[in-house]
DRENPA-3360 file (N, C-alpha, C; in nm, 2 decimals, always signed):
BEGIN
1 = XXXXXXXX = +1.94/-2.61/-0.97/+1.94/-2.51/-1.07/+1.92/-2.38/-1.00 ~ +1.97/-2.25/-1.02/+1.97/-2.14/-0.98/+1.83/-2.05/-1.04 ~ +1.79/-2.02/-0.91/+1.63/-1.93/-0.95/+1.61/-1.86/-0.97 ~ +1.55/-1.79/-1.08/+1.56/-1.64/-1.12/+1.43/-1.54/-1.05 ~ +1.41/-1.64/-0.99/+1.28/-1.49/-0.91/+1.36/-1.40/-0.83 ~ +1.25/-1.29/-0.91/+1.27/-1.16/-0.84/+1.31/-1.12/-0.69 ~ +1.37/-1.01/-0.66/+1.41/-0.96/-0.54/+1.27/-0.90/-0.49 ~ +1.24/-0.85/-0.55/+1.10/-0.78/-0.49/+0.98/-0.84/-0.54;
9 = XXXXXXXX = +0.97/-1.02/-0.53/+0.87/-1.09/-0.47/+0.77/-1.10/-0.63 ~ +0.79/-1.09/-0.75/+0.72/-1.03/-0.83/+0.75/-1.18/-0.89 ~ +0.63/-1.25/-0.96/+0.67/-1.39/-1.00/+0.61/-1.38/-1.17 ~ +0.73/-1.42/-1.24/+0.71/-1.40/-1.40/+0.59/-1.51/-1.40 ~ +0.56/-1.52/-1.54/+0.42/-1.58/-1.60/+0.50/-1.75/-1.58 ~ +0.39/-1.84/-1.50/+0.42/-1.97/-1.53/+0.37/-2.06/-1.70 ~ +0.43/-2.14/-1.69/+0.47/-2.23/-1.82/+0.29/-2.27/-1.82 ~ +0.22/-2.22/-1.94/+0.06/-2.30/-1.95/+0.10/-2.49/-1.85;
17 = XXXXXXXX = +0.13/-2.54/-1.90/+0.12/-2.65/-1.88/+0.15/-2.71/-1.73 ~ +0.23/-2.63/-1.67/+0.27/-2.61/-1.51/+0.15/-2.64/-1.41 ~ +0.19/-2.72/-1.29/+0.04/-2.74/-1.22/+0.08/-2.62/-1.13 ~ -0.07/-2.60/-1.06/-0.08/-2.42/-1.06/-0.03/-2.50/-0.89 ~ +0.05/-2.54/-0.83/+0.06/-2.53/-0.71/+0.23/-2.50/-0.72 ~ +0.30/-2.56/-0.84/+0.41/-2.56/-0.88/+0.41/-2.38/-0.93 ~ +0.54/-2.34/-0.86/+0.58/-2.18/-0.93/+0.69/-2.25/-1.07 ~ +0.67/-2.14/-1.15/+0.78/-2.18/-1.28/+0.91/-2.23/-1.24;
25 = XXXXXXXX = +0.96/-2.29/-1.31/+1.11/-2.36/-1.32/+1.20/-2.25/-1.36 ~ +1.36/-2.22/-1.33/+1.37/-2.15/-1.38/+1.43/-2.15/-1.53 ~ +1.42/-2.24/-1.61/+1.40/-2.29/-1.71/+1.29/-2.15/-1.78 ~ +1.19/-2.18/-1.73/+1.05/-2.12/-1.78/+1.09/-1.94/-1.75 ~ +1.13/-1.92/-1.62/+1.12/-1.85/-1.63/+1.23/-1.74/-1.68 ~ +1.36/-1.80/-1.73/+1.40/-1.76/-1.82/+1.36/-1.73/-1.97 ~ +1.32/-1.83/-2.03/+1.21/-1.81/-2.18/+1.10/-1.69/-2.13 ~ +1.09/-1.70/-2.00/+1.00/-1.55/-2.03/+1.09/-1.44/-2.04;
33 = XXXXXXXX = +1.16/-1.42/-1.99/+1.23/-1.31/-1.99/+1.29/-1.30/-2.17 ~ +1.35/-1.37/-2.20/+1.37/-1.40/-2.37/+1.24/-1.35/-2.44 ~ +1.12/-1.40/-2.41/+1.01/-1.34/-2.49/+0.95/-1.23/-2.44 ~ +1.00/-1.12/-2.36/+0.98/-1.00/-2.35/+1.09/-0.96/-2.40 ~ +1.19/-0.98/-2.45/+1.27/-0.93/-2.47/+1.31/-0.89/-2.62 ~ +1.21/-1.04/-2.70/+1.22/-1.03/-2.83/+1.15/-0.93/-2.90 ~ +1.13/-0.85/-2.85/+1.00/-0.75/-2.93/+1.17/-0.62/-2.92 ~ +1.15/-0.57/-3.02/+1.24/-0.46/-3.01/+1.17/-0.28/-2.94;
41 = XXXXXXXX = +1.03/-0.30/-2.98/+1.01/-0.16/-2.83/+1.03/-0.23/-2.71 ~ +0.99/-0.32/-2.66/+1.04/-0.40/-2.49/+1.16/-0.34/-2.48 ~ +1.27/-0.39/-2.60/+1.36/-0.35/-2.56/+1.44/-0.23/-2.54 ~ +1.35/-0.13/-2.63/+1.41/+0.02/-2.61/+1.33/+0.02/-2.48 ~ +1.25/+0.02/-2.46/+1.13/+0.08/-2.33/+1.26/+0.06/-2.15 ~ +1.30/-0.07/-2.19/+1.38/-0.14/-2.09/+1.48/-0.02/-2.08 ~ +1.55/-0.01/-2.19/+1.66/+0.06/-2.19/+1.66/+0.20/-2.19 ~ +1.53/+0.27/-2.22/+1.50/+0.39/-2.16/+1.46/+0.41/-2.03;
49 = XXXXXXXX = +1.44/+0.31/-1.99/+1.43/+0.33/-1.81/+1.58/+0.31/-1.75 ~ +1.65/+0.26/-1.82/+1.79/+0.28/-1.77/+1.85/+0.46/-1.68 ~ +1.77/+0.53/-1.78/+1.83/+0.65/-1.75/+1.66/+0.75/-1.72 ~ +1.59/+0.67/-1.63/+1.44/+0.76/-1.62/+1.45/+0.89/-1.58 ~ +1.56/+0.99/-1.54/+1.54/+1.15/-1.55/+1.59/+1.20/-1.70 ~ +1.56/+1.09/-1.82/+1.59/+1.14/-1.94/+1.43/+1.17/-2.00 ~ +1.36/+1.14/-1.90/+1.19/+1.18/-1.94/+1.19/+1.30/-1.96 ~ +1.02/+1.34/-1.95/+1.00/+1.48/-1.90/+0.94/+1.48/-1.75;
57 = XXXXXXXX = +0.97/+1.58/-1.70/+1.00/+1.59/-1.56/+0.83/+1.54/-1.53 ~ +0.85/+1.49/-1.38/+0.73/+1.41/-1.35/+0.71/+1.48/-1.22 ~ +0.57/+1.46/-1.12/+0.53/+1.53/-0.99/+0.63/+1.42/-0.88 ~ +0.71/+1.32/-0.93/+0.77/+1.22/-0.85/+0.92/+1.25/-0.89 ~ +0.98/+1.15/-0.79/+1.11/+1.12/-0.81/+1.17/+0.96/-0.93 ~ +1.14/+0.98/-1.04/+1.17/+0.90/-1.14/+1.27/+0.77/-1.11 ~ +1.37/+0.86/-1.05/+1.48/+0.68/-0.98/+1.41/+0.62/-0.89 ~ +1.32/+0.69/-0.81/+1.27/+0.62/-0.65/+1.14/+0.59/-0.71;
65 = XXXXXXXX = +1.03/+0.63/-0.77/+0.93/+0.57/-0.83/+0.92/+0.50/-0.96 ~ +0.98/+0.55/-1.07/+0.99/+0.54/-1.21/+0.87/+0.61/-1.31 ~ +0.85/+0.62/-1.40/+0.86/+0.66/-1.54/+0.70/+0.67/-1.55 ~ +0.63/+0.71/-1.56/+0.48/+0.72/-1.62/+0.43/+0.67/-1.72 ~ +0.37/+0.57/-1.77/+0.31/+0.51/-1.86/+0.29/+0.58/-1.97 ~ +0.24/+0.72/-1.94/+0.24/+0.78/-2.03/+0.35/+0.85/-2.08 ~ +0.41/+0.91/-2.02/+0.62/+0.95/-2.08/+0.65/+0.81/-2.17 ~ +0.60/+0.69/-2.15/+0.67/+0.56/-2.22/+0.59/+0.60/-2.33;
73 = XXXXXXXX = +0.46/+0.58/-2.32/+0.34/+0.59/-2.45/+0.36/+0.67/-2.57 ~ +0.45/+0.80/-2.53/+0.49/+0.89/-2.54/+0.61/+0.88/-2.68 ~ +0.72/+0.87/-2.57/+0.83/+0.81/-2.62/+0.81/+0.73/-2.72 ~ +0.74/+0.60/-2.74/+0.73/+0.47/-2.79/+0.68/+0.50/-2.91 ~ +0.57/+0.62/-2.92/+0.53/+0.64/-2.99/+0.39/+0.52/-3.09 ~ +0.36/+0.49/-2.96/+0.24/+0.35/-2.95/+0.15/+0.39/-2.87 ~ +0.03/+0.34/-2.92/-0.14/+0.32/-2.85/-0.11/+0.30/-2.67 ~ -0.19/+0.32/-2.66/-0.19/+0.25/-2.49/-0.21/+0.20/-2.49;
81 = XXXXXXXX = -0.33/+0.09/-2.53/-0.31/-0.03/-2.50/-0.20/-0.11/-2.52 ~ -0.14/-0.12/-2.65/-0.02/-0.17/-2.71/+0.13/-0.10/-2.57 ~ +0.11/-0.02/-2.49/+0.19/-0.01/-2.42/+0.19/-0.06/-2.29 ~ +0.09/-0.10/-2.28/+0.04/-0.13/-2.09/+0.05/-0.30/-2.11 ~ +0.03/-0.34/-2.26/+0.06/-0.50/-2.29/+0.20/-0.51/-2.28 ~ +0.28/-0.40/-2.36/+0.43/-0.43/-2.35/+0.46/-0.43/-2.18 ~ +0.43/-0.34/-2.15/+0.49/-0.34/-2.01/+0.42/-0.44/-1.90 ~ +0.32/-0.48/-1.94/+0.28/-0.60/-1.84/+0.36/-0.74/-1.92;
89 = XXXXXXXX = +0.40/-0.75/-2.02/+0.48/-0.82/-2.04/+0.60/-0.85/-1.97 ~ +0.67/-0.73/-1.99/+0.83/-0.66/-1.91/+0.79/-0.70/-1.74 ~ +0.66/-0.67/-1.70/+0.65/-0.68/-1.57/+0.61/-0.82/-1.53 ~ +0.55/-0.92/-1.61/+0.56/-1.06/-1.54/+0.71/-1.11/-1.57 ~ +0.81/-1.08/-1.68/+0.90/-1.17/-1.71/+0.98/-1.09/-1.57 ~ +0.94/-0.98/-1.51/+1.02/-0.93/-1.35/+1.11/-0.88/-1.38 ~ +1.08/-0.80/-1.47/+1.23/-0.68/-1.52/+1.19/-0.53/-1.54 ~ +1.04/-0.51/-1.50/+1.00/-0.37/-1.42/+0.89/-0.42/-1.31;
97 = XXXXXXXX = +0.90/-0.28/-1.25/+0.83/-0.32/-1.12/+0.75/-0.17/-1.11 ~ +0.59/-0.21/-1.09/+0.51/-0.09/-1.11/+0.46/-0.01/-0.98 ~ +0.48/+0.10/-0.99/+0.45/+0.18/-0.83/+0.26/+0.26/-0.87 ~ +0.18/+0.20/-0.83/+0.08/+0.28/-0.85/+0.07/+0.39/-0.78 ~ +0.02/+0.52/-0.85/+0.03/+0.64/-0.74/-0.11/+0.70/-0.77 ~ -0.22/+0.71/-0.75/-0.35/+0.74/-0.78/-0.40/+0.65/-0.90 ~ -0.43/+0.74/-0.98/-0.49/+0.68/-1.13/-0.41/+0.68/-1.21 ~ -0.27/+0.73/-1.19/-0.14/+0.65/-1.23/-0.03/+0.56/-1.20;
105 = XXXXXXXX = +0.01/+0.49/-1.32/+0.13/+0.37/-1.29/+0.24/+0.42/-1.34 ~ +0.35/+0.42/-1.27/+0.54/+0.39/-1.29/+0.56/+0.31/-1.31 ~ +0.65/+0.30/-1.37/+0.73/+0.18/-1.39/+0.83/+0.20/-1.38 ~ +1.01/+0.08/-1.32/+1.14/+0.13/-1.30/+1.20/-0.01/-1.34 ~ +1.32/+0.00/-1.37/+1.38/-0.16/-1.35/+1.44/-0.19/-1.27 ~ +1.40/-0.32/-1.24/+1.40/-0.41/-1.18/+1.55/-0.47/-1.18 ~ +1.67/-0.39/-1.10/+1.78/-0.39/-1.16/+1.82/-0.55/-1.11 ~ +1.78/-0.55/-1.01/+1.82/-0.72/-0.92/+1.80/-0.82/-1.01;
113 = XXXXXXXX = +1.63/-0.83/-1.07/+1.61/-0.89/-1.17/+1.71/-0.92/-1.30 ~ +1.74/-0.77/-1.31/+1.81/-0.82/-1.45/+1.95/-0.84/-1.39 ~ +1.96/-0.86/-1.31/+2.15/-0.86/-1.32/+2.15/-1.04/-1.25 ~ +2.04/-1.12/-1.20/+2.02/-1.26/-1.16/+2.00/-1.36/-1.34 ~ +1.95/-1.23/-1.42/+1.88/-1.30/-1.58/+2.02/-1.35/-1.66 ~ +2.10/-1.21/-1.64/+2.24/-1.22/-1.68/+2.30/-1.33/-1.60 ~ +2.31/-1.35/-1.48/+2.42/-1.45/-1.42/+2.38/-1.60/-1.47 ~ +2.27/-1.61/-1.45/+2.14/-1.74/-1.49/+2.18/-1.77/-1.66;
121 = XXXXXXXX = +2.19/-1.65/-1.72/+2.23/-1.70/-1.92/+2.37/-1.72/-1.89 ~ +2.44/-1.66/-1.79/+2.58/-1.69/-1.84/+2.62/-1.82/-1.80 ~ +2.59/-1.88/-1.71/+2.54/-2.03/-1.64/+2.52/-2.10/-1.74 ~ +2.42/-2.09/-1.80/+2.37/-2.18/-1.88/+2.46/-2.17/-2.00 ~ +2.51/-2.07/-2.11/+2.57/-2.08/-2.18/+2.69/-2.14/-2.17 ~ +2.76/-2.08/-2.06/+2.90/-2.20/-1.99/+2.86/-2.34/-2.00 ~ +2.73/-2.37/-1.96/+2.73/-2.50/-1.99/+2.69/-2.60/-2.09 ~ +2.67/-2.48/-2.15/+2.62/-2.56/-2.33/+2.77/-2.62/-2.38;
129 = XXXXXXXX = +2.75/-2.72/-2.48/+2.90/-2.80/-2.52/+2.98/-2.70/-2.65 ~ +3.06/-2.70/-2.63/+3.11/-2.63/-2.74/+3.14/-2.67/-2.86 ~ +3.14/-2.58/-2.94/+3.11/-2.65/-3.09/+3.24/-2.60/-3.17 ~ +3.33/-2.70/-3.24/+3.44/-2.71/-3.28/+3.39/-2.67/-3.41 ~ +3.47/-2.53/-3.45/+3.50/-2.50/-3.58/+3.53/-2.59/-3.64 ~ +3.42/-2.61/-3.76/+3.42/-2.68/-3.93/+3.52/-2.66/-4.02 ~ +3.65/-2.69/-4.03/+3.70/-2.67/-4.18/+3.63/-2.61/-4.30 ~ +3.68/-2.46/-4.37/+3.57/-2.51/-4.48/+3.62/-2.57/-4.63;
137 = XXX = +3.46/-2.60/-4.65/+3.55/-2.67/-4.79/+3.55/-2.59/-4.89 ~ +3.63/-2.62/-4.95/+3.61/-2.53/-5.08/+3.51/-2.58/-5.19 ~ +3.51/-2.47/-5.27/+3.37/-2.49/-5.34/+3.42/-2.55/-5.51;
% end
């Protein structure tokens, strides 16, 4: 089975039930990526780092470090805590990767990540059986 860990060494959340010498399956670690994904700010958050010099301008280089916790907080228009949970979410399922720079954190995506998450669903769905259109009946 093809494995979806990250390029840059970052290992999504293993499965509760997993023995801790065992790293996740990639099984598991797809369902993580799915349940970061299900939240719909995850998903804007994701997709506003798509284009990170769409922030407000930062003391960094936003492609080469990424985005400020607080520009996302911001944006999101969410608590910080509620934002540092989303993004540590996004960041175990290995689809941002955080650059600490003093008493603040970046975040950027994790483009390797997501372009392995895609190849890995499209795998899997090829291999799901296909399901033959039902007749319908009439009523």
């Amino acid at each position: 089975m093809t494995e979806l860990s990250s390029a840059d060494g970052s290992a999504p959340t293993a499965h509760p039930n997993a023995s801790p010498s065992a790293g996740p399956t990639a099984d598991e670690e797809l369902f993580a990526v799915f349940r970061a994904l299900a939240n719909p700010t995850r998903m804007r958050i994701l997709e506003w780092l798509r284009d990170p010099r769409d922030f407000p301008p930062q003391d960094h280089d936003p492609a080469e470090v990424g985005v400020c916790v607080k520009h996302i907080q911001d944006r999101a228009g969410i608590g910080q805590s509620t934002t540092s949970q989303y993004l540590g979410m996004l960041q175990r399922a290995g689809l941002v990767i955080p650059t600490r720079n003093g008493k603040w954190t970046y975040y950027r995506r994790n483009e390797a990540r997501i372009r392995l998450f895609l190849a890995r669903l499209a795998v899997q769905l090829a291999a799901l059986p296909r399901v033959e259109e039902q007749p319908r009946r009439s009523a």
